[in-house]
C-alpha positions in Angstrom: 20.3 -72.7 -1.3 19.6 -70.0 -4.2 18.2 -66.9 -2.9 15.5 -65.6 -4.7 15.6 -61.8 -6.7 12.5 -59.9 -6.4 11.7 -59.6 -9.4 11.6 -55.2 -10.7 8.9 -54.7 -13.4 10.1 -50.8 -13.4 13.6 -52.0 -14.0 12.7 -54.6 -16.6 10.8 -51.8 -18.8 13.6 -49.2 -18.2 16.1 -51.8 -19.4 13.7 -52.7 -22.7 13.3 -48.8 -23.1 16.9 -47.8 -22.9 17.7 -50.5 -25.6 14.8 -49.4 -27.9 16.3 -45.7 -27.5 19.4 -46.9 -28.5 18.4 -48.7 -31.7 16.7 -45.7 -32.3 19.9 -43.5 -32.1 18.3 -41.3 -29.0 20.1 -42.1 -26.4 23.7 -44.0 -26.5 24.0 -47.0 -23.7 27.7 -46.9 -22.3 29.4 -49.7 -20.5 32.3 -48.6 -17.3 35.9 -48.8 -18.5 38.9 -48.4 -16.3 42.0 -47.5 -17.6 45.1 -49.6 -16.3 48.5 -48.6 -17.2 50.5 -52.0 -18.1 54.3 -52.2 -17.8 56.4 -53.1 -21.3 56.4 -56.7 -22.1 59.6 -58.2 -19.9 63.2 -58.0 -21.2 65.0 -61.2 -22.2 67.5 -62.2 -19.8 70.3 -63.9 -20.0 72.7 -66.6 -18.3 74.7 -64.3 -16.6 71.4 -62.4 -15.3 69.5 -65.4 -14.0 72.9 -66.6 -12.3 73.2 -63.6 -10.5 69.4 -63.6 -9.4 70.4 -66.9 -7.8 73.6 -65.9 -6.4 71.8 -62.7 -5.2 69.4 -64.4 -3.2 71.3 -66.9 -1.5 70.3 -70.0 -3.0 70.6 -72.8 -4.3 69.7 -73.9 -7.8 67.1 -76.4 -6.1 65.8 -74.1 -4.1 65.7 -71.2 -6.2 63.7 -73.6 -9.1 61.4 -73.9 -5.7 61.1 -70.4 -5.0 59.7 -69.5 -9.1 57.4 -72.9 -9.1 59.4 -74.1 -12.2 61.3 -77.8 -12.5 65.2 -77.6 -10.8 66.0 -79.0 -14.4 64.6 -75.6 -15.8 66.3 -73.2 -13.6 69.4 -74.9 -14.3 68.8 -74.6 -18.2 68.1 -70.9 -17.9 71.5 -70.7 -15.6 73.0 -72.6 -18.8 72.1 -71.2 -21.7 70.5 -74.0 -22.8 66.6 -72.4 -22.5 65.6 -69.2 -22.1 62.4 -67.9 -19.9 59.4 -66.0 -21.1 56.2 -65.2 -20.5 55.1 -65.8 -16.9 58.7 -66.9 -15.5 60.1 -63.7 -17.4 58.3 -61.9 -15.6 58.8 -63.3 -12.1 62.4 -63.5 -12.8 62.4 -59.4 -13.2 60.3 -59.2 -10.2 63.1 -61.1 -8.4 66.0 -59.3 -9.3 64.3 -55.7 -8.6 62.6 -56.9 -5.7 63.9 -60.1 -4.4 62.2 -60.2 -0.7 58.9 -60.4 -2.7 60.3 -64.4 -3.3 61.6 -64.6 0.4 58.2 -64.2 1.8 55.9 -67.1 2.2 
């Protein structure tokens, strides 16, 4: 069921008047911007790194593939060598080793 919108004549002709001003160059519309302070991009781990976020938490290599939402066959690539995580999984896998109980939690 869509609820109807009264519809605002007054706010319909301030709306077409604020635009005209603007074309004009009398009065400058302005949209709300927040300002959000973004971490740097994720380091690159290693082998050695993502092995020790494992060992760290207790876990097996199943379980710890369970834990990030990735295949066990790409947890056990990133333990290896063989691939390396980015984006996304990078990320997580930070989040992990700083703050490991944030994985624990269901």
């Amino acid at each position: 069921m869509k609820k109807e919108l009264p519809f605002q004549a007054g706010d319909l002709l301030r709306a077409v008047k604020d635009v005209r001003d603007h074309l004009r160059g009398s009065k400058k519309l302005t949209l709300r911007v927040t300002r959000v302070a973004l971490p740097a991009p994720a380091a690159a781990l290693d082998a050695q790194e993502i092995l020790h976020i494992r060992q760290h938490l207790n876990v097996s290599q199943p379980v710890f593939a369970r834990m990030l939402n990735v295949p066990e066959i790409t947890a056990v690539s990133w333990e290896k060598g063989r691939r390396h995580p980015s984006g996304a999984a990078l990320r997580l896998l930070h989040i992990a080793r700083h703050h490991p109980d944030v994985l624990l939690h269901t």
